[in-house]
N, C-alpha and C positions, 0 to 999 in steps of 0.2 A: 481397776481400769483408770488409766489416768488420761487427761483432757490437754491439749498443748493449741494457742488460740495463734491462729496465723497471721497472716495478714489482711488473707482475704478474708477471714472472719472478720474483723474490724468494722462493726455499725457502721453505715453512713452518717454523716453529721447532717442533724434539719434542725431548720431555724423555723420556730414554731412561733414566735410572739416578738414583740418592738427590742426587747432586753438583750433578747439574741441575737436577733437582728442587728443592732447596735452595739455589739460585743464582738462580733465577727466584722467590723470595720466596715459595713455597708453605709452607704452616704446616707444622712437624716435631715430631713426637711423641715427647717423651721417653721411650719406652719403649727398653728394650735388646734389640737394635739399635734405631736409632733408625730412625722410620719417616716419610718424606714425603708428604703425598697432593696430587697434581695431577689436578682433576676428579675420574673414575670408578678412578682408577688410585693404587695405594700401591707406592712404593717403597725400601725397606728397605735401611738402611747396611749395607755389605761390611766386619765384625767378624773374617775369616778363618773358621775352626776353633775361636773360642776356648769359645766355648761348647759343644761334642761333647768340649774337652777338662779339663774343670775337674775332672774326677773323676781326675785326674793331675795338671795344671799349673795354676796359679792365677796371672796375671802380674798386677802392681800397678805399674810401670812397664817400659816404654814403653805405654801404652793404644791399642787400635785407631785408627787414622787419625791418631795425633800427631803431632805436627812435631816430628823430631829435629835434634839439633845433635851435633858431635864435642866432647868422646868421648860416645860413648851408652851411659848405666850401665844395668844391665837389672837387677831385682829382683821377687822372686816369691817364691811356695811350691810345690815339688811332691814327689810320694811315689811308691814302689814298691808290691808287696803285703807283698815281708819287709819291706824299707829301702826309704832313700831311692836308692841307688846313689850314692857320694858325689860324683861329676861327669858335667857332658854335654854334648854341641857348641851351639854358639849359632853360627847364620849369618846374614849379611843380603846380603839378594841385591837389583840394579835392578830396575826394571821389564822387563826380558827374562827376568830367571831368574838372571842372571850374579854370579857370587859375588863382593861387592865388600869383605866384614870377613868375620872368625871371630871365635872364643873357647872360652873353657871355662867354663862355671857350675858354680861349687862351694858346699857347703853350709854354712851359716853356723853351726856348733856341732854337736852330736850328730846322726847322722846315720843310725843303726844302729835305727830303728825303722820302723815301717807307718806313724806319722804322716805330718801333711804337716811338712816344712821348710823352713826361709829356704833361698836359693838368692841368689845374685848375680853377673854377668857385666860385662865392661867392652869395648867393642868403639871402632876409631877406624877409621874408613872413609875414602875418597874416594871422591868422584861423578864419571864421567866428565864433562869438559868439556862433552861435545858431548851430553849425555843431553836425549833431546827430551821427559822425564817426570821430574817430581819426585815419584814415588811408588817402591816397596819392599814390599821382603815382610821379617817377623822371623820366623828359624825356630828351632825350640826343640826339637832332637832328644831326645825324653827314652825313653831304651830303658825298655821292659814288656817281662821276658821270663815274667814271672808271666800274662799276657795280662788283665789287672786292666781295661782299657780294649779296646770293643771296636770302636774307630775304629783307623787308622794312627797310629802314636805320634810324630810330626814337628807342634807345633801352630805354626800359621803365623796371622800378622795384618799387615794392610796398616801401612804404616807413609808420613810423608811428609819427604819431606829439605828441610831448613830451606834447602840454596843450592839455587837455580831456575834452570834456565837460563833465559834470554831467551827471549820468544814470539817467533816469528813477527808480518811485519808486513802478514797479512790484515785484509780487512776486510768486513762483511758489509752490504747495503745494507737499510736496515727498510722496512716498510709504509710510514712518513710519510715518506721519502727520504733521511734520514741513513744515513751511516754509524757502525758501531761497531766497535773491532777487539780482538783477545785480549790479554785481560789476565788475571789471579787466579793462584794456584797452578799450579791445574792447566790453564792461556793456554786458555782456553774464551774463547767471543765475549762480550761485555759485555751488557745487557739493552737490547735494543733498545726498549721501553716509558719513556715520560717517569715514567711515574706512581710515586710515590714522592719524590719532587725536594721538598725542603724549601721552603715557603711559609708566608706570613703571610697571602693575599690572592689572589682567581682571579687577578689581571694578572698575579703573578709565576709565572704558569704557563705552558706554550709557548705554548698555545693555547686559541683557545675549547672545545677540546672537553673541557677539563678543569675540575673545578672546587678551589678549597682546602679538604680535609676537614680538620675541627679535630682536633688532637691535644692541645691544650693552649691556655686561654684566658683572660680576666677580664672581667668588667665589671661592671655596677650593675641592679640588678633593682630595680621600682620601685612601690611599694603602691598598690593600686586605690582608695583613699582619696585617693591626690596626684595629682591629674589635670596639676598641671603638671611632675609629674617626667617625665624622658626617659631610657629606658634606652639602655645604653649597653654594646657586647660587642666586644672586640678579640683574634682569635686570634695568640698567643704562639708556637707552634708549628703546624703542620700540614704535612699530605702531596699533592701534586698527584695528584686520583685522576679516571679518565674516567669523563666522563657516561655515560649510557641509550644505548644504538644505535652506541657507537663502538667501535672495532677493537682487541682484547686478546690479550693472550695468556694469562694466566691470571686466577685470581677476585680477587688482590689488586692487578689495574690498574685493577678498575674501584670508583667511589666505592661506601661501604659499603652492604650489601644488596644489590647487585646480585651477578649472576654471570656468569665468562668462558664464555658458550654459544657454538660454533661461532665461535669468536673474535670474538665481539660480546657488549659489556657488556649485560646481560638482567636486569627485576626480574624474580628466579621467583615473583613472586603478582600476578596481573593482576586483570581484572575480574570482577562476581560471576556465576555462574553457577547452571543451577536445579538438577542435579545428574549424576549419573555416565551418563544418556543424553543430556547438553547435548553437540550436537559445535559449537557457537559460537565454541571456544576457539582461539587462536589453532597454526598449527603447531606442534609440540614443546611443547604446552602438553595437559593434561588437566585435566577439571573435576572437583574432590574437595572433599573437606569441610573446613573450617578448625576450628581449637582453640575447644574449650571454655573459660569462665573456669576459671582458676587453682584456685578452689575452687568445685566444684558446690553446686547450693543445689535446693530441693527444687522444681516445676513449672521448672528451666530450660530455655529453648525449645531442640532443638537446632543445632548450630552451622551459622550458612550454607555455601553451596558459594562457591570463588573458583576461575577459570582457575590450575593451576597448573606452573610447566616439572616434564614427567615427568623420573622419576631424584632429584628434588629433595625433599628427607626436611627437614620443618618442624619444628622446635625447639620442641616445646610444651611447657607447663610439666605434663605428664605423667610419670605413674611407675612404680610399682609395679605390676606384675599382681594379679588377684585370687587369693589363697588361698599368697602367697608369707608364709611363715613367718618374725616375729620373736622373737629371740633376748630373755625374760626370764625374771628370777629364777623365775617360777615354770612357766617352760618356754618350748615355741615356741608363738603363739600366731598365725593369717591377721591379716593386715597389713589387714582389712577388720573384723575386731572390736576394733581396737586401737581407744581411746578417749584421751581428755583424761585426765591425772594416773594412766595406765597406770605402773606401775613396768616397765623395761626397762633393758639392756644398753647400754652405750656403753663409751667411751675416753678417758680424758684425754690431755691434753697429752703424757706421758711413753708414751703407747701401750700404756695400761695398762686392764686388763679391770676398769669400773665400774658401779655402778649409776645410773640416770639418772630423769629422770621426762620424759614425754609433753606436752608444751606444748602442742602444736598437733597438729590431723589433717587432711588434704584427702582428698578424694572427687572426681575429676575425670570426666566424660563423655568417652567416646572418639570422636572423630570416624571416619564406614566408611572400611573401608580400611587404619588404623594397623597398621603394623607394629611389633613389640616388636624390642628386642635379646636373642637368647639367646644365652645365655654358659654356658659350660664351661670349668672348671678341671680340672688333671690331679688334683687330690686327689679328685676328685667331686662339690665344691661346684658347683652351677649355677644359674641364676636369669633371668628372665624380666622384663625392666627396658623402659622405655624410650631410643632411642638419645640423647634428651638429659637424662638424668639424671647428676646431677656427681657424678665417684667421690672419694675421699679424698685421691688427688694432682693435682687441677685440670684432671684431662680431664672428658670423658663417658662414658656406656655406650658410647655411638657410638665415642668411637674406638678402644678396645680393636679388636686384631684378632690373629688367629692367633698364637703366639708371645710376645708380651706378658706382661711377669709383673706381676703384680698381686695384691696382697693376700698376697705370698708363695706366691702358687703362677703356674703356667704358663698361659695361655687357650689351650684345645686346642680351641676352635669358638668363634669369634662369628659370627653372622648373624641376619640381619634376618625374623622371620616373621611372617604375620598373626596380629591377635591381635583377636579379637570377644569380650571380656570385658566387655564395658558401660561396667566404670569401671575407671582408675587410683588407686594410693593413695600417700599418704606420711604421714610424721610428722616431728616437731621434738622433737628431743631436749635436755632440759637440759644442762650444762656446758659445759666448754671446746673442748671440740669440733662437738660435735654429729652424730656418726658412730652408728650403729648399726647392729646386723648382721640381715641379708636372706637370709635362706637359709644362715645362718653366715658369709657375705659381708658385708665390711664397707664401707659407702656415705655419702656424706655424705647433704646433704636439700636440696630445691628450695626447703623455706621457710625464712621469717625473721622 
């Protein structure tokens, strides 16, 4: 009897960890650890220990997940409660546990204090031949007998070995009927999806179900005064990404605005609907209210209903909650009596506490149903935002989550809750930044 594997046979593809995550071209959040989100789901890079352990060990090389070479010099800072103890074991072990170097870290000058101290180690290894992982652990025994740390005193972090063995020569059959087989560091299967493939033009794509998104272009625009000019636009770069209705695996196969739903490219805003008792709307679709303009204005009508994919959180140029407190010279003032040429608080360039002036203010209507972002810092700072409002290092409120530091402190709660305040606010602040602080929280601004 002989076995013939179809197509429907074809595993589904799940992304189970940050590596995959991040392999299948989902957006990654530079926060520390760094965090991936595929669909409803985030997954957060494996750091080891190192952060439970900084209140003892500070490493500054080899950093989590590096790719080491021989000899691997290791350099850090760490401290006792009297001293620093003036040496301690350095092991690095394979992906089994198996101890493949050692050393000794000793301390680079004075050593007889509670500070922290330079430290440095030298280790030269071999990889087993035959090791079916190029990954590792670095362990960094640093005895507490003070009990100064109230973790295990062993800080450990992944580490990756520069020689790979050879993958294996599997291979995996995709939805459209190719095969792909393992390759990358860690011989993971290749991305069975076209989309991404460099293009000038739809033909150099595999197929029709894809189109050329621009990434880069020129041409000639041409004044409505010259009826005999002809414009003219040629893209210089682009990405092959799939149309409406075809077969994905994640939100960046498919062309921009759409999303990977049940592995099908899906716009999530359909048609218009009359409101939250319309059931018209297509499956996996509910009928809610769409954004307000940018800046409210006094009789604006409010915002229509459009079928939208549930789960799906719209980006609106919304803000601030009502009665959220700005930081100025002459106190904290609600972010709803802030005016035009208000004197307030900002930052300059050098990250320096200034004073500012008020440019601009919007007033936005909130569409039923919005959710806010509430956030919590471990200092106490917390604040009631929008989840797409841009913070000071080019995320959003939205992607903060659990763990994240931000602003120099920790987020020890984000989530999403309703919020029936009428309106949103923000302001524009003069200078070089234009940062100012929200609840002592410091945010950039939606306008410009």
């Amino acid at each position: 009897m002989t076995w013939k594997l179809t197509k429907k046979e074809a595993p589904p593809f799940r992304i189970t960890n940050f590596e995959e995550c991040a392999k299948a071209g989902n957006p990654v959040m530079e926060s520390y650890p760094r965090q991936c989100r595929h669909g409803d789901k985030t997954f957060t890079e494996n750091i080891g220990n190192e952060l439970e352990k900084r209140d003892l060990v500070r490493l500054s090389t080899p950093r989590p997940n590096q790719v080491i070479q021989n000899p691997l010099t290791i350099k850090g800072e760490a401290r006792g409660f009297w001293f620093f103890e003036a040496s301690f074991p350095v092991i690095l072990t394979d992906w089994d546990g198996r101890i493949i170097a050692q050393s000794i870290a000793t301390a680079n000058g004075e050593w007889m204090t509670s500070e922290f101290v330079p430290f440095e180690a030298t280790l030269t290894f071999t990889l087993d031949k035959d090791a079916y992982s190029n990954r590792g652990t670095l362990i960094l025994r640093k005895d507490n007998p003070s009990g100064l740390s109230e973790h295990d005193d062993a800080l450990e972090i992944p580490v990756i070995f520069a020689e790979v063995a050879a993958c294996t020569q599997e291979a995996r059959l995709c939805p459209d009927g190719s095969y792909v087989s393992r390759t990358g560091p860690n011989c993971e299967f290749a991305s069975c999806s076209s989309a991404g493939i460099s293009c000038q033009k739809d033909s150099d794509c595999p197929s029709t179900q894809y189109i050329c998104e621009e990434l880069q272009g020129v041409g000639t625009a041409c004044p409505s005064t010259d009826p005999s000019c002809v414009s003219t636009h040629t893209i210089i770069k682009g990405g092959c990404k799939l149309k409406e209705g075809n077969q994905c695996r994640v939100d960046l196969d498919c062309a921009s605005g759409d999303l990977c739903n049940k592995n099908i490219c899906t716009s999530p805003i359909g048609k218009q609907c009359t409101g939250p008792s319309d059931k018209s709307c297509p499956t996996d679709f509910e009928c809610v209210q769409g954004c307000g303009s940018p800046v409210g204005y006094p009789g604006e009508p409010p915002p229509p209903y459009f079928c939208q994919l549930k789960g799906y959180i719209r980006t609106c140029p919304i803000c601030l909650a009502k009665n959220t407190l700005i930081d100025t010279p002459q106190g904290a003032i609600p972010v709803q009596e802030i005016q035009k040429w208000t004197p307030i608080w900002t930052v300059n360039q050098s990250g320096e506490r200034v004073p500012g002036i008020v440019i601009k203010t919007s007033k936005t209507p909130v569409p039923r149903g919005h959710k806010m972002a509430e956030l919590v810092l471990d200092d106490g700072r917390a604040l009631l935002v929008s989840p797409g409002h841009p913070t000071i290092d080019e995320r959003t409120a939205g992607d903060l989550v659990e763990s994240d530091i931000y602003n120099g402190a920790r987020v020890v709660s984000a989530q999403l809750i309703p919020y029936d305040g009428g309106y949103t606010y923000d302001l524009l602040v003069s200078g070089g930044t234009g940062f100012y602080f929200a609840n002592g929280i410091l945010l950039d601004s939606t306008l410009r």
